[in-house]
C-alpha positions, 0 to 999 in steps of 0.5 A: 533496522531502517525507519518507517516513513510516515504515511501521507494517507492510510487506506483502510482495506481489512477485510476486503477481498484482491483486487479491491485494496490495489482499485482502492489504492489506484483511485486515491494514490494521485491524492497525496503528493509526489513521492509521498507514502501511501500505507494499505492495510490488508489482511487478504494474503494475495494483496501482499504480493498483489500489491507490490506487483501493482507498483512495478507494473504502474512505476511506483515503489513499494517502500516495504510490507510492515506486519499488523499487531492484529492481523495483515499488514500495512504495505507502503508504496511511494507515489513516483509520478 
């Protein structure tokens, strides 16, 4: 089991519809630092692919979806640029 790097900011998007978790994602990722982790928690089941799509078309990583307690999940993607 690999270690989960701990997120540099939380985007709290339960309960929203794609594609406001990857517009919500694209306005706030240049605000942590470099290959800083950024942690989205979705329950809306297109963010979960939608998502890692979003970071191979904008060159980011998408560092692993993580599943909530409570529903949905905690996708993490690292700033690359």
């Amino acid at each position: 089991m690999t270690e989960v790097t701990q997120p540099a900011l939380t985007i709290d998007a339960l309960g929203k519809k794609c594609p406001i978790p990857i517009i919500m994602l694209a306005e706030q990722i240049n605000h942590v630092p470099l290959n800083a982790v950024v942690s989205v928690l979705a329950d809306d089941p297109a963010a979960y692919t939608d998502v890692p799509a979003w970071c191979r078309l904008k060159s980011h990583r998408h560092v692993g979806s993580y599943e909530l307690p409570g529903g949905g999940w905690a996708i993490h993607v690292r700033r690359n640029y």
